[in-house]
Structures are given as structure tokens and as C-alpha cells.
C-alpha positions as CSV (number, residue, x, y, z in Angstrom):
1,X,91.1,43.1,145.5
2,X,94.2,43.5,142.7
3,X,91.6,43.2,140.1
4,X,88.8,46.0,141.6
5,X,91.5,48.3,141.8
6,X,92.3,47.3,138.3
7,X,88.9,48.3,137.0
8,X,89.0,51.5,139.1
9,X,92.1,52.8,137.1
10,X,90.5,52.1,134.4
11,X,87.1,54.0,134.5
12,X,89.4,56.6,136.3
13,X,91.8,57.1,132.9
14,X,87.9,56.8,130.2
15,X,86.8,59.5,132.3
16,X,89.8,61.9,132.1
17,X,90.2,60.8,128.7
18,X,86.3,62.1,128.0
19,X,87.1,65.3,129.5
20,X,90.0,65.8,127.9
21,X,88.2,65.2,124.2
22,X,85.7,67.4,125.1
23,X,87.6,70.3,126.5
24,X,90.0,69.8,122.8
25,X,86.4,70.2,120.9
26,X,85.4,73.2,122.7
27,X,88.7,75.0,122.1
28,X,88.5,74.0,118.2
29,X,84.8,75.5,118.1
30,X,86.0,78.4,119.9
31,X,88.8,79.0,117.7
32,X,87.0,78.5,114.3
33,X,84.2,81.1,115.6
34,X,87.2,83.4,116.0
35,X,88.3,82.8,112.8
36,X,85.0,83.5,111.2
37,X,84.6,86.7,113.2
38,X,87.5,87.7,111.0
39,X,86.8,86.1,107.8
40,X,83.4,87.8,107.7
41,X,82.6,90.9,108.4
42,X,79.8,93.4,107.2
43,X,81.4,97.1,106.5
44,X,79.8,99.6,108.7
45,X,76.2,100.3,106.8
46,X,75.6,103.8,105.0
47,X,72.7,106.0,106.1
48,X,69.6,104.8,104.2
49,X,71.2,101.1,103.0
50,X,70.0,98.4,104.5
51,X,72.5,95.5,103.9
52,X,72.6,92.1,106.0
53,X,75.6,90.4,103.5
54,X,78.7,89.6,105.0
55,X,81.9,91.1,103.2
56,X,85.0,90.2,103.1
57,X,86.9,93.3,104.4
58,X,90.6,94.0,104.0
59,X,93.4,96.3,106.0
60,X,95.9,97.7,104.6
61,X,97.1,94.8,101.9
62,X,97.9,97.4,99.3
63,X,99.2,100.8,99.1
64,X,98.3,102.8,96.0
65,X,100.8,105.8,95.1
66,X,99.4,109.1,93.1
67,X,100.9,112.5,92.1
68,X,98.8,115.3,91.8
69,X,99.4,118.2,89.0
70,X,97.0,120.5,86.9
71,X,96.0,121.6,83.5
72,X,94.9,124.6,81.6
73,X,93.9,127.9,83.8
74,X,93.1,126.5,87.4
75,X,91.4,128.9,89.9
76,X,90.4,126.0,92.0
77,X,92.3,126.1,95.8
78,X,94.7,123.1,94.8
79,X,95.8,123.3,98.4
80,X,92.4,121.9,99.4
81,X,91.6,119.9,96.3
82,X,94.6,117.8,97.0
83,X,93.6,117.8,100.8
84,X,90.5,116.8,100.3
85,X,91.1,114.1,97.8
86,X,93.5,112.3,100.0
87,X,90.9,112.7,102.7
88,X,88.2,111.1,100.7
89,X,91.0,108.3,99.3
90,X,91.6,107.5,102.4
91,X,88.1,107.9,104.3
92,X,86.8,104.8,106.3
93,X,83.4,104.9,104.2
94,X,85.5,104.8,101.0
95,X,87.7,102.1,98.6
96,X,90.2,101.8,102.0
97,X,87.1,99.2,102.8
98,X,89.0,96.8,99.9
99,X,92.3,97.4,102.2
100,X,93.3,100.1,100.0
101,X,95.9,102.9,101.6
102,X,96.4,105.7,98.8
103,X,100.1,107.6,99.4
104,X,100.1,110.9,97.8
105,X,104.2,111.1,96.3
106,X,105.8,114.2,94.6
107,X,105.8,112.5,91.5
108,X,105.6,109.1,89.3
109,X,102.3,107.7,91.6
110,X,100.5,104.7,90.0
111,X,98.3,106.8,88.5
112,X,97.6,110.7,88.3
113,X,95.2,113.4,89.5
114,X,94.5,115.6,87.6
115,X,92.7,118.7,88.2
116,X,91.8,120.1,84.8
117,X,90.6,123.4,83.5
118,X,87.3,122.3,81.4
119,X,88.5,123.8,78.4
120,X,91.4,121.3,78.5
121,X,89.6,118.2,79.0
122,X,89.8,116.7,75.7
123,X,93.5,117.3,75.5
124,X,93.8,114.0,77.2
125,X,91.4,112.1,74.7
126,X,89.1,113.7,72.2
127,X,87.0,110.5,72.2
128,X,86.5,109.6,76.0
129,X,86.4,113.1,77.7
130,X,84.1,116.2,77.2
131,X,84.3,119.5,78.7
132,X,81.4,119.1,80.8
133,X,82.8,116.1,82.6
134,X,85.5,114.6,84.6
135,X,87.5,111.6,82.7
136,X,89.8,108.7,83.0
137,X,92.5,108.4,80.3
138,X,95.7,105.7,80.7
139,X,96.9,106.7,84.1
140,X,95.4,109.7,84.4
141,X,92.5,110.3,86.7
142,X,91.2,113.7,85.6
143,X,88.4,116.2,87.5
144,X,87.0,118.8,85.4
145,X,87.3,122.3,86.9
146,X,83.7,123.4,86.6
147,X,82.5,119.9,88.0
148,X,85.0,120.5,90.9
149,X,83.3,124.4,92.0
150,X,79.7,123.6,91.1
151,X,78.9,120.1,90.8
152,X,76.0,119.7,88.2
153,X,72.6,120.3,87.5
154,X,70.8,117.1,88.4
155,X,72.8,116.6,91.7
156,X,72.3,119.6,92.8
157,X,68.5,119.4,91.6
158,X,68.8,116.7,94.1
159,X,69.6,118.3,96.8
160,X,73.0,117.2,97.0
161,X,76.0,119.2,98.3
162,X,78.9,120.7,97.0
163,X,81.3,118.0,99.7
164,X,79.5,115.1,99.0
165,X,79.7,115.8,95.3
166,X,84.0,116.3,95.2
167,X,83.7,113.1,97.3
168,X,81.3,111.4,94.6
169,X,83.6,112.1,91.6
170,X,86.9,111.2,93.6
171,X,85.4,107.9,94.5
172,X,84.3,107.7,90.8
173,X,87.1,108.2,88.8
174,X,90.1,106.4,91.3
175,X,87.0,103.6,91.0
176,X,87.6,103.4,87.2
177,X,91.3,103.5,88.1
178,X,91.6,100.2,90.6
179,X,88.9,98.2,88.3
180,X,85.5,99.3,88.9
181,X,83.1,99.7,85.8
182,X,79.7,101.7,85.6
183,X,76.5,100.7,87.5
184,X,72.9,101.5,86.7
185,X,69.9,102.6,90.0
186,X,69.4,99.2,91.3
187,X,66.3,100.2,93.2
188,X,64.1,103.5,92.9
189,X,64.5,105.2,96.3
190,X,67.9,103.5,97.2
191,X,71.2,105.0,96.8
192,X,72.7,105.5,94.0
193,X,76.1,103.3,93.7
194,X,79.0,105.7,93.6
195,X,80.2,103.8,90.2
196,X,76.2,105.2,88.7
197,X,76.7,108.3,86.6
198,X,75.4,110.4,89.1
199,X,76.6,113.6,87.4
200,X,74.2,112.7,84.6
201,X,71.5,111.3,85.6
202,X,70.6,109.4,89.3
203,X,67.7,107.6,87.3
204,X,65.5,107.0,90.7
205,X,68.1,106.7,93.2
206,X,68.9,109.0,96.1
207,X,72.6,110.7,95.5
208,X,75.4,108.7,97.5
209,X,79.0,110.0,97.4
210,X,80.7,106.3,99.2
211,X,80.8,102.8,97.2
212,X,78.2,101.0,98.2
213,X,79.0,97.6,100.6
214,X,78.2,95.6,97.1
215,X,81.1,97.6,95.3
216,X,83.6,97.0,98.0
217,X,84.8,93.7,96.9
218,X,88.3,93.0,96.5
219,X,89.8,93.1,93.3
220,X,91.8,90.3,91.9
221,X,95.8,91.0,92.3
């Protein structure tokens, strides 16, 4: 009798013990799921992209100051061009995808924007600006005037508007600014990356004003 009870306990205490082991396994499974829900995550597409990659994605891990001051004879509303470029910095299409937050300040930012009269361009750098474009020179992140109130020819040509294009050149130049270089049309039809030289030229790609999810990648500290 001593001993079947014995044996009882026994299979009693593998049984728990199996239930146990498998309820622990569950929880890990479930808890490494959640993690990878969080490691991996695909940014919200852009019209037209089609884009099944997982990216890492990052919020809020760095805060970018900028000032923002003029050059040359500005006729430009500087109330809304410095509206609207914090509204693009800070956009949920835009570089904020890398966990970027960008803090306007009244003055020594990490870098500045500069809103520049065309005919002052090459004051910053008679090398790497022209007076047809918007630049980047040291810390300063410079849009030309003219480029600012009409765009250009080819993206307008396009079809492009005159919003998507002040969003385009904001993205463009702060892109040069936090690390990003220039990218060529990957595919004829597709959207132009927002690093392309769209002012010039969209070489066979459709005119895009946001970085593309392949661009938002974050940059080593």
C-alpha cells in the first residue's frame, strides 16, 4: 500500500513538473515575440513604394538643436520658412524615423539654417555653392532664395509642387548635415530618394520629397 502511494506522488510531482516547463517555454516564446515586435519594425510605406524590409526604427534617442538666420536681401516670409522647416524636421515621414527630434534655439544650434538671398550663395564657399542652388558649408545648412519661391525647372516639369519641393530641399540639405551622401534613381518609375539631386535632374524617377525607408537607417553615434 506505502509503496503505491509512493509511486502516486511520484507521477503526481513529473506531471506538475511537465506543466510547469511548458507553461516557462510558452512565456519565453511569448516574450521574445514581443521583443522582436520592437526590434523590427517596417516605417509606415510612402505612396507608390513598395517595401517589405524590416527597419530598425528609433524614438526620440537624439535631439538635434538649429538656429535659423538669413543672408543677403530676403523677401521670402521667414515667419513661415522657419515654420515650415521645423514642420518638415520634425514630420513623421521624415529623418524623426532615425529617432531624430530637431529643437529650433535662438542661437548656437548644432548646425545653421540659412535662408540665403541667391546672389549670396557663394559667400559661404565659392567652390561648393552656386547661385542656382541650395548648399551645405561647415555647419551651415543653406536654402537658396529663388530655389525656396519657385522650385526649379525639372521638378516642376514634373509635376511637382511648390510644398513638396521646400520639403525636398529641407530633407536634403539637414540629410547632408546628420551624414547622408548623394544617391542616384535606383529604378525608372520609382521614387526618387530624397538624397537624389532632384533639383537637377530626377533621371527616371518620380519626384519624392521624404527619405526613402532605405535612407532611414540609423547613423553611427
Amino acid at each position: 500500500m506505502v509503496k503505491k502511494v509512493l509511486l502516486l506522488c511520484l507521477l503526481l510531482g513529473a506531471v506538475v513538473t511537465s506543466q510547469l516547463a511548458q507553461a516557462q517555454q510558452h512565456s519565453e516564446e511569448k516574450a521574445v515575440s514581443l521583443t522582436d515586435e520592437l526590434i523590427a519594425i517596417t516605417p509606415p510605406p510612402l505612396p507608390g513604394y513598395q517595401d517589405t524590409t524590416a527597419h530598425q526604427t528609433y524614438r526620440g534617442t537624439k535631439t538635434i538643436r538649429y538656429d535659423v538666420t538669413t543672408r543677403g536681401m530676403i523677401t521670402a516670409d521667414m515667419e513661415e520658412f522657419s515654420r515650415l522647416a521645423h514642420e518638415t524636421l520634425n514630420d513623421s515621414r521624415g529623418w524623426s524615423r532615425m529617432g531624430l527630434t530637431f529643437e529650433r534655439v535662438a542661437s548656437g544650434g548644432d548646425f545653421t539654417l540659412v535662408l540665403s538671398a541667391a546672389d549670396m550663395m557663394t559667400s559661404f564657399s565659392a567652390l561648393g555653392c552656386h547661385r542656382d542652388w541650395s548648399c551645405n558649408v561647415g555647419r551651415n545648412v543653406i536654402v537658396n532664395q529663388d530655389r525656396w519661391l519657385g522650385a526649379t525647372v525639372p521638378w516642376n516639369a514634373a509635376g511637382g509642387n511648390l510644398r513638396d519641393y521646400r520639403h525636398m530641399v529641407i530633407n536634403h540639405e539637414v540629410g547632408h548635415n546628420i551624414g547622408r551622401e548623394h544617391e542616384s534613381c535606383a529604378e525608372a518609375g520609382g521614387l526618387a530618394a530624397v538624397m537624389q539631386q532632384q533639383s537637377y535632374d530626377l533621371q527616371g524617377c518620380t519626384f519624392n520629397p521624404w527619405p526613402l525607408p532605405s535612407e532611414v537607417i540609423r547613423r553611427a553615434e
